[in-house]
N, C-alpha and C positions, 0 to 999 in steps of 0.2 A: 625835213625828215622828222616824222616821232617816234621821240626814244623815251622810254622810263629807265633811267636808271637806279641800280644797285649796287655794292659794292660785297663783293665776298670775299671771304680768303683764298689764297691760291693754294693748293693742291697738289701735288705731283704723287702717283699711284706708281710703287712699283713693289708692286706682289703678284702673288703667283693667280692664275684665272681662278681656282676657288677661291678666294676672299674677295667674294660679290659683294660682302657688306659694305663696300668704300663705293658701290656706286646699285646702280640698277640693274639687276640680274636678269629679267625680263621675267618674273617667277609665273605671271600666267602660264607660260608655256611650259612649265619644268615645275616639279610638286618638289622638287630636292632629293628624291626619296632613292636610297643605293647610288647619292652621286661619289665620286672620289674625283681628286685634282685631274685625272687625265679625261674625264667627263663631263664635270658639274658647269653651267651654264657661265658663257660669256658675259660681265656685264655689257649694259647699254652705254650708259655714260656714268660719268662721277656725280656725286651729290651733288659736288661747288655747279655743275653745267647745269641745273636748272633753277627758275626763280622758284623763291618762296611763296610766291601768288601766280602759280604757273596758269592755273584753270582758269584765269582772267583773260586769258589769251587762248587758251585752246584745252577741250576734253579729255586730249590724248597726251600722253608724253612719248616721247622716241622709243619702238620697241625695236632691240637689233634682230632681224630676222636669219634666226640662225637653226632651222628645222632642216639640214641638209643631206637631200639625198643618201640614201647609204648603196644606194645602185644606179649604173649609169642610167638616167631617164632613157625614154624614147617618144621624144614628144612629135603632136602630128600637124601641130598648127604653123611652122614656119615657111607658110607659103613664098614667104621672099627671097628664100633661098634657089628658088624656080625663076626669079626674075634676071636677067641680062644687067648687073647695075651700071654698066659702060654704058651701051648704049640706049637703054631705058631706064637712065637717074633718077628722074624726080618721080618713076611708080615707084621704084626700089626703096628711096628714103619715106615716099608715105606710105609705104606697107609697114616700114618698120615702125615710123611713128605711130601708127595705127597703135602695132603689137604692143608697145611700150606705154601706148594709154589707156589701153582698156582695164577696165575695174580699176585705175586709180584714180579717177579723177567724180566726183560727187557733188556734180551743181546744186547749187544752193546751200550746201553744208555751211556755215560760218560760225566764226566766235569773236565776236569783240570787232566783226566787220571783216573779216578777213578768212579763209577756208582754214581749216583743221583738220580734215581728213583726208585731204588727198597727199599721194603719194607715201601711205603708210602701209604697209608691203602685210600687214595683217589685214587689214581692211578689204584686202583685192578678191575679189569673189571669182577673178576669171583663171589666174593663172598664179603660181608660186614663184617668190620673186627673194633674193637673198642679200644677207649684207656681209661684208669681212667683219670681221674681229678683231678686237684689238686694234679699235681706234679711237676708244676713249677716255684713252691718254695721251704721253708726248708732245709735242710745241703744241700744237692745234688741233686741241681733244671736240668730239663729240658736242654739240650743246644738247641741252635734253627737251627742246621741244618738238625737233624735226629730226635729230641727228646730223643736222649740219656741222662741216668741218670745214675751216678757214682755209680759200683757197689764194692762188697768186693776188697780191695787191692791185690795182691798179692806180697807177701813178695820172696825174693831171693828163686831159689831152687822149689819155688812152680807150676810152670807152667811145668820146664823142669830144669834138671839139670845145663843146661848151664846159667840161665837165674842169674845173678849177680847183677840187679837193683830190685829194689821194683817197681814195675807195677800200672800201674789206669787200672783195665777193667770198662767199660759201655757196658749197653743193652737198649735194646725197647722191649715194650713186647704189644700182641695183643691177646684180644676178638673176638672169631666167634659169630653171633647174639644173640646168645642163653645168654652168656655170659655177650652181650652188656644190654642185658634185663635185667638181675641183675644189673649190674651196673648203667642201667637209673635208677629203682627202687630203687636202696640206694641213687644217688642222684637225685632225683625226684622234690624234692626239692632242689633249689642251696643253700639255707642257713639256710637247717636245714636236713642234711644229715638222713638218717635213718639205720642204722647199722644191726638193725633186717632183715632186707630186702636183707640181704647178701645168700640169698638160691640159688643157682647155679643147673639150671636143666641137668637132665642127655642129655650127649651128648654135653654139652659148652666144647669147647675145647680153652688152651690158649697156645699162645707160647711167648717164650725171644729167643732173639738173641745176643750172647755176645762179642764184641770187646777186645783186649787189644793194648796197646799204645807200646809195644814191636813189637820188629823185626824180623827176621829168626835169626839174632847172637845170642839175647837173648833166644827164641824159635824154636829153628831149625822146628820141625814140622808144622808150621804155610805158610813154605815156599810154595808161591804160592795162598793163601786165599787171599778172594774176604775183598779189601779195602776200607776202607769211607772217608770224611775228615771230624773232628769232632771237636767242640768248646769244647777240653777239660778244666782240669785245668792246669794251667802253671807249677806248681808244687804242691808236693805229698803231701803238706798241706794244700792243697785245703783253702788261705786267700783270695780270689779275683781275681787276673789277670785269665785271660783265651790264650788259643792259639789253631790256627786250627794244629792238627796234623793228619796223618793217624793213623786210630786203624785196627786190621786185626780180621776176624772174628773167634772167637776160639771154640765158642758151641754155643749149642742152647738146649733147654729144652723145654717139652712139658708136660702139664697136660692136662687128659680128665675125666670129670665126668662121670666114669661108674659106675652104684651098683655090677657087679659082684665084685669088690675086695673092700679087708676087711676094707680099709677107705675109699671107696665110690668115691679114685680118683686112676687113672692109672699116673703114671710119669716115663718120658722118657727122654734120656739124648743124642745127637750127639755133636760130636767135628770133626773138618776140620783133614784131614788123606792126607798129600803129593802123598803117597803111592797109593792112593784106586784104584782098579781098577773097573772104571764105563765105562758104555756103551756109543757109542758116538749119542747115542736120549737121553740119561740123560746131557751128556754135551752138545746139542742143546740146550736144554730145562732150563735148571739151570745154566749153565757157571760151575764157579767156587764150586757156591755152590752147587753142585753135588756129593763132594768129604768132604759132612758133613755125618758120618758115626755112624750108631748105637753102643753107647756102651752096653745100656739095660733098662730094668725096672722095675719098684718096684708096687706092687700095696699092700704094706702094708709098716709096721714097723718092721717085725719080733719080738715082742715085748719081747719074751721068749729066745731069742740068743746073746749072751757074744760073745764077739769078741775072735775068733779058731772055734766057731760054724756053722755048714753048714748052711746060710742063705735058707729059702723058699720063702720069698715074694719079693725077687730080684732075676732077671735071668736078666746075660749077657748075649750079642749078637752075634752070632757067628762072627760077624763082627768087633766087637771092636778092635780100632787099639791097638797096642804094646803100647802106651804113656798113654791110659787111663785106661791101667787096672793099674796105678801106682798112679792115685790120686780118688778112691775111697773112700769115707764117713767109715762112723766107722762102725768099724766091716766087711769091704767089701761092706757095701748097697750102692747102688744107688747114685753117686754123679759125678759130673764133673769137669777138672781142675780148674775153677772159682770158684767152691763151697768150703764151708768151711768143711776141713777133719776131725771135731770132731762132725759134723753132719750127715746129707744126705740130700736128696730132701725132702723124703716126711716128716721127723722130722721139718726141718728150717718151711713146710708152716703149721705145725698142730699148730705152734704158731699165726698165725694170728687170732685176738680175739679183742675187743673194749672193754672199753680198754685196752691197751697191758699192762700186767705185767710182763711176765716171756721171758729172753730172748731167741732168736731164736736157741739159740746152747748151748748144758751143757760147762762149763768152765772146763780146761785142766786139773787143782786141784780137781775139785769135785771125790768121790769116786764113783765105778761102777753102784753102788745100785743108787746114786743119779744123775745119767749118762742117765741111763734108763729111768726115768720119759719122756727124751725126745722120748721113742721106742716105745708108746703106739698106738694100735689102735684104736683112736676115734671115734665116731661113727658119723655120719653125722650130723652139728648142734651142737656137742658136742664141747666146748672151750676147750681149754690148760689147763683153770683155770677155779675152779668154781665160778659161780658169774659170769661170763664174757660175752660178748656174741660175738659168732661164725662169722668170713669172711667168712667162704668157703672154708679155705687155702690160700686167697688173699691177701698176705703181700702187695701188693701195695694199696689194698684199706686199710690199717693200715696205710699206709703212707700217702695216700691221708684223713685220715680223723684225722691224727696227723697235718699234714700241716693246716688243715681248721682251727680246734679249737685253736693251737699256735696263731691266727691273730685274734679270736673272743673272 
């Protein structure tokens, strides 16, 4: 792996959203002009998250895409919503991948040998695409050249057999307008969030995109993914210093608000496959990442299935490469090498709830009976906990509204 690193001081932000001067305001977008605290632009990230020789690595710096709706869209392009995703998977998950890369991705763009434009939600000429706020602070702020935020470790073993270090992956993750519309609505006000207003209309679609700071040694299968250079942390206890290192891209997960399935959301899982065989107008069109392949999807919890039980509300992709049918969530559901194997997708988001009490995955000790609690199917609105009130399945606005109130 190459890394340069640097060392900065550590930082911790806790003021109110107008005092942008502790990080990046995104002021393109926003001239300042009649802003007041319940208004004035989110920053992007803190100063400390970007290097001082950032443009050696990339043109752009992270802008948080926060131009949201002030009325429910009415968009006309979600053709996928017309698809059967049960019994016609793998058109459903490449409709969606489709949607999720058009206008982001810009062959040939490079900086220092590696893209710089893509997945930069200003840049997208096709479609408007949104980020939460208020995540460029707390444990694992923002860095400022992608907006990557530090996700689950992975420990030895867990990516790929070969892989002998403990891992940092990061991801970005992005709102279609639909989505952005909830999100203006919860923060509609900048300093006084509203949590109820977490209703997510049918048809918002969101996606992550996930890095890890490992190599082909450590992860053979990664060899040949599309790379970034990323302000990570220097080291795996993330005290402060930062370094640009390359992360390679290892998954990508998708949720869509449909009511046909039993918890009111569709989730989808792809990981980069060395092997795939794709066509050379998907490699025009996507590069690298063309060779992110469906493992499957889950549009429930199976809530009634012990692990040896045929799962119903997960169906694999005919396409799933050989490495991902090896780090699957429990019981076989729905999960990705990234994700944590004693959950799945759609358990870790039925925890997002204000405020958060119960954590995002049953613990390795707990008994089966007490395991389950995380398998249930919610119903739309419906919290983790009683008493609580419901994100939508949006851990990041759990995060974003954890960050706020830690500084208020």
């Amino acid at each position: 792996m190459r890394r340069y690193t640097f060392a900065v001081a550590t930082c911790v932000l806790a003021c109110a959203c107008s005092a942008v001067g502790a990080g990046d305001p995104g002021s393109d977008d926003f001239d300042g002009k009649g802003d007041t605290p319940q208004t004035a632009p989110f920053p992007s990230f803190t100063a400390d998250q970007l290097p001082s020789d950032w443009q050696h690595y990339s043109r752009y710096k992270f802008k948080l895409a926060q131009r949201y709706p002030g009325t429910m869209p009415q968009p006309s392009d979600l053709g996928f919503m017309r698809i059967d995703f049960k019994s016609d998977t793998d058109r459903y998950l490449s409709a969606v991948r489709a949607y999720v890369f058009e206008g982001f991705i810009h062959a040939g763009e490079e900086t220092n040998g590696h893209p710089d434009q893509d997945f930069r939600a200003e840049l997208n000429m096709a479609r408007n695409w949104h980020s939460v706020p208020w995540m460029h602070t707390g444990a694992h702020p923002r860095e400022g050249l992608h907006g990557l935020t530090r996700e689950l470790d992975a420990p030895p073993g867990k990516l790929d057999p070969s892989q002998t270090d403990t891992l940092q992956d990061w991801g970005v993750a992005f709102y279609n307008d639909l989505g952005g519309y909830t999100i203006g609505q919860v923060w509609k006000n900048h300093v006084a969030p509203n949590a109820a207003a977490s209703r997510f209309p049918e048809g918002t679609v969101v996606f992550k995109i996930l890095f890890t700071e490992g190599d082909p040694q450590q992860v053979p299968w990664i060899e040949g993914a599309p790379i970034w250079w990323a302000n990570i942390d220097a080291d795996i206890d993330a005290k402060g210093a930062k370094q640009v290192a390359e992360v390679r891209l290892v998954q990508m997960d998708i949720a869509v608000k449909d009511g046909r399935a039993a918890t009111g959301w569709v989730y989808g899982t792809f990981v980069f496959d060395p092997n795939a065989d794709v066509s050379a107008d998907e490699v025009s069109k996507y590069g690298a990442y063309a060779k992110m392949m469906p493992v499957g999807l889950s549009f429930g919890n199976d809530p009634d299935k012990t692990p040896g039980m045929t799962l119903e509300e997960t169906i694999l992709s005919s396409k799933v490469p050989p490495h991902a049918r090896n780090t699957l969530g429990f019981g076989g559901r729905m999960n990705g090498p990234a994700d944590n194997p004693l959950s799945a997708c759609q358990s870790c988001h039925s925890t997002a709830e204000w405020p958060a009490v119960s954590a995002m995955a049953p613990r390795r000790t707990m008994t089966l009976s007490q395991k389950m609690r995380w398998f249930r199917n919610l119903a739309v609105g419906e919290p983790f906990d009683s008493g609580q009130t419901s994100l939508g399945t949006s851990l990041q606005l759990q995060i974003s509204l954890r960050n706020f109130f830690a500084g208020h």
